[in-house]
C-alpha positions in Angstrom: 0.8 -129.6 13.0 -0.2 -131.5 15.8 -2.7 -130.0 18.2 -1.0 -130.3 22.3 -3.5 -132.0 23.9 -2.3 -132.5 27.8 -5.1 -135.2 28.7 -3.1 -137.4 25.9 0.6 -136.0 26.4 0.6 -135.9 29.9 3.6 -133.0 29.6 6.2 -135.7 28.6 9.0 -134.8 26.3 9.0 -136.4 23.2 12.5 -135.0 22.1 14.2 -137.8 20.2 16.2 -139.9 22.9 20.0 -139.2 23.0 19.6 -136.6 20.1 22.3 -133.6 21.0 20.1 -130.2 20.2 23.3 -128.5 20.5 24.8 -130.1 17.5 24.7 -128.0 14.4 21.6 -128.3 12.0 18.6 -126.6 11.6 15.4 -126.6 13.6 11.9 -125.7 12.5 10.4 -124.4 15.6 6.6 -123.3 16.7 5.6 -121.4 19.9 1.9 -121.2 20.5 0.2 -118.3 23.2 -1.6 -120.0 25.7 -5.0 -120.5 25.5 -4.9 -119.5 22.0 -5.2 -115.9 22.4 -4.9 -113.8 19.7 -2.3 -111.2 21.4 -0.2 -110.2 18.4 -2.0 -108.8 15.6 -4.9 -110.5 13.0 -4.8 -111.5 9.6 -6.5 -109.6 7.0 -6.5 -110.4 3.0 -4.6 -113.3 3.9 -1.3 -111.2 6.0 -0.6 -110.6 9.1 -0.7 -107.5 11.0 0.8 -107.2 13.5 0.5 -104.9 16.5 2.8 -103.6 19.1 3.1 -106.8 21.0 3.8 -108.7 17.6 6.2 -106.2 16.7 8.3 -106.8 19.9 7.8 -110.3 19.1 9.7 -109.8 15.4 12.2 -107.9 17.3 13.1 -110.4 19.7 13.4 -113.2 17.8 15.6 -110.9 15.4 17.7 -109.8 18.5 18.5 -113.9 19.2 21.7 -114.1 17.3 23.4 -110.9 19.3 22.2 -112.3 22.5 23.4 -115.8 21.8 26.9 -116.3 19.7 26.7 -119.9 18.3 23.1 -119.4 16.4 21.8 -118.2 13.2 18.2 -117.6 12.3 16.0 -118.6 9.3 12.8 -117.9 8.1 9.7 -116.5 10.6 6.5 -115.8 10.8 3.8 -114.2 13.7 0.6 -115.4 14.2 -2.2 -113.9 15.8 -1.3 -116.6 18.5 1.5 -118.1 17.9 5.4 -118.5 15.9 6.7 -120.3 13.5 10.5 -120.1 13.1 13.8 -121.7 12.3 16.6 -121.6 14.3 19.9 -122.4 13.3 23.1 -124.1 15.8 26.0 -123.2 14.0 28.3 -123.9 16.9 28.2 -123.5 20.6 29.6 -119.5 21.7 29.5 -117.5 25.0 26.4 -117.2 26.7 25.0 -113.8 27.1 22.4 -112.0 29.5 19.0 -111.0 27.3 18.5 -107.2 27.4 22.0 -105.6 27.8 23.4 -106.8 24.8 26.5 -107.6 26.6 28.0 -111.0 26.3 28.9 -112.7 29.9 30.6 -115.8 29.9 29.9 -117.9 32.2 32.3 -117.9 35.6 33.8 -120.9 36.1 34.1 -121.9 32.5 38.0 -123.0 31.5 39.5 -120.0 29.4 39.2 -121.1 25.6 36.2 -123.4 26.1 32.1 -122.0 25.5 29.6 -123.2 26.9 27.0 -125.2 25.3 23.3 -123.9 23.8 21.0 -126.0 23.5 17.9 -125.5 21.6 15.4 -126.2 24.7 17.9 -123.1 26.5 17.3 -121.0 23.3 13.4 -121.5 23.5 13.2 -121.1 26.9 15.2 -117.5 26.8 13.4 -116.5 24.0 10.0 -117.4 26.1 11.7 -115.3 29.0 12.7 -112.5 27.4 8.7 -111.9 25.2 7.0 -112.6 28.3 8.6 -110.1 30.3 8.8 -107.2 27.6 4.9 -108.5 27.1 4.1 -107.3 31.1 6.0 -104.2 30.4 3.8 -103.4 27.6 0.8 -104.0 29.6 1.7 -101.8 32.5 2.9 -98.9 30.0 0.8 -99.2 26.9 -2.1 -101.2 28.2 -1.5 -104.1 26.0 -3.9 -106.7 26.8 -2.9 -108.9 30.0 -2.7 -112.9 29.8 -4.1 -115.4 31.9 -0.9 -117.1 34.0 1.4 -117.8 31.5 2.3 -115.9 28.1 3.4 -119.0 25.9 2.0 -122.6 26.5 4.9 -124.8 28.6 5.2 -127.1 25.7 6.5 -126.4 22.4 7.1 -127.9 18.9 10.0 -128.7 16.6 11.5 -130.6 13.7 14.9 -131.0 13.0 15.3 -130.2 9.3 17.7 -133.1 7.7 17.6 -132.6 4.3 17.4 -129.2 1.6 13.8 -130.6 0.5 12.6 -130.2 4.0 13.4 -126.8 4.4 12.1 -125.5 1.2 9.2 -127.3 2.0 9.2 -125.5 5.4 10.6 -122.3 4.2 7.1 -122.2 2.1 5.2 -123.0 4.7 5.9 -120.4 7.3 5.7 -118.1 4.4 2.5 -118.9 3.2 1.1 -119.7 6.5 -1.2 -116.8 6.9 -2.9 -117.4 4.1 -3.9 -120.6 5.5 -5.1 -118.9 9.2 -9.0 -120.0 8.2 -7.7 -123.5 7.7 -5.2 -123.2 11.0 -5.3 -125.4 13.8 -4.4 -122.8 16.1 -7.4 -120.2 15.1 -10.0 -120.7 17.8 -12.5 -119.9 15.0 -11.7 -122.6 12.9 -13.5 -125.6 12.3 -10.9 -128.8 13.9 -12.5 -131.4 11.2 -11.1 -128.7 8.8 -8.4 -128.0 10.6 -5.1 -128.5 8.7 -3.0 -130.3 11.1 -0.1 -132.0 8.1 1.5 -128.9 6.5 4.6 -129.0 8.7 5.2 -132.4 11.2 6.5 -131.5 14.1 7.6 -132.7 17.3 6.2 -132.2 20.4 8.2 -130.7 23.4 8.5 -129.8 26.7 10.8 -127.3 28.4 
């Protein structure tokens, strides 16, 4: 996994060139709290635990295919500070609001035709949608409050090509808190032993 550095990225999008993330395929995804706070749970005996926040994490991510008609979801994982996840475009469907459950199309559309998703759009919502039931939780259940921004502006991804990839990745998110001594992401981890190659990514920007 490759570490966001911003001195060397500068922000810029590294999304492949003319790639159309609305297309169908599948999409290994990570998320990563800013700062690297450890906001949704620890690991113990190599699992995570997750607490409140982490469970409304799980819960949003599960509530993405009702929300959004046109994608599926795979395997996932929380992380003291951060997601792994992949998302699925099987086709593009009517937008909907987060929160009411209600599908809204979108005015102005023709009659007949959806608009399109696009995976940066379903990141982005997702983002939305955790941060702001995150700041309800601190000002109802005293969660503990973030620093500016929930999730860093950047993200990762890999589009998954062939069935060896995503058995590949499908172990990896499941095994990955086993490997939280040995995880980039920890902030008590040792970076030379810091395992950076399980799962290549891309890096992003919103």
């Amino acid at each position: 996994m490759h570490h966001y550095n911003p001195d060397l990225h500068h922000r810029c999008s590294m999304r492949l060139r003319e790639y159309d993330y609305s297309q169908a395929g599948a999409y290994f995804v990570t998320i990563c709290i800013q700062n690297r706070e450890c906001l949704f749970g620890e690991i113990r005996d190599g699992r995570m635990v997750p607490n409140d926040a982490g469970r409304m994490i799980q819960s949003s991510w599960n509530e993405l295919p009702q929300h959004y008609p046109g994608i599926d979801i795979d395997a996932f994982v929380i992380m003291p500070n951060h997601i792994h996840g992949i998302i699925v475009l099987v086709g593009a469907g009517p937008c909907a609001c987060p929160g009411n459950g209600k599908l809204q199309k979108n005015k102005g559309q023709p009659r007949g035709v959806a608009p399109t998703l696009f995976l940066p759009d379903i990141v982005h919502r997702f983002k939305s949608l955790t941060t702001t039931r995150y700041k309800n939780g601190v000002a109802q259940f005293d969660w503990p409050p973030f620093n500016g921004k929930l999730w860093q502006r950047n993200y990762y991804e890999h589009i998954i090509r062939k069935e060896e990839e995503l058995n590949r990745l499908w172990e990896y998110i499941v095994n990955n808190p086993t490997q939280w001594a040995f995880d980039g992401e920890n902030p008590d981890c040792n970076p030379v032993g810091a395992n950076r190659q399980l799962a290549p990514v891309r890096h992003l920007t919103e």
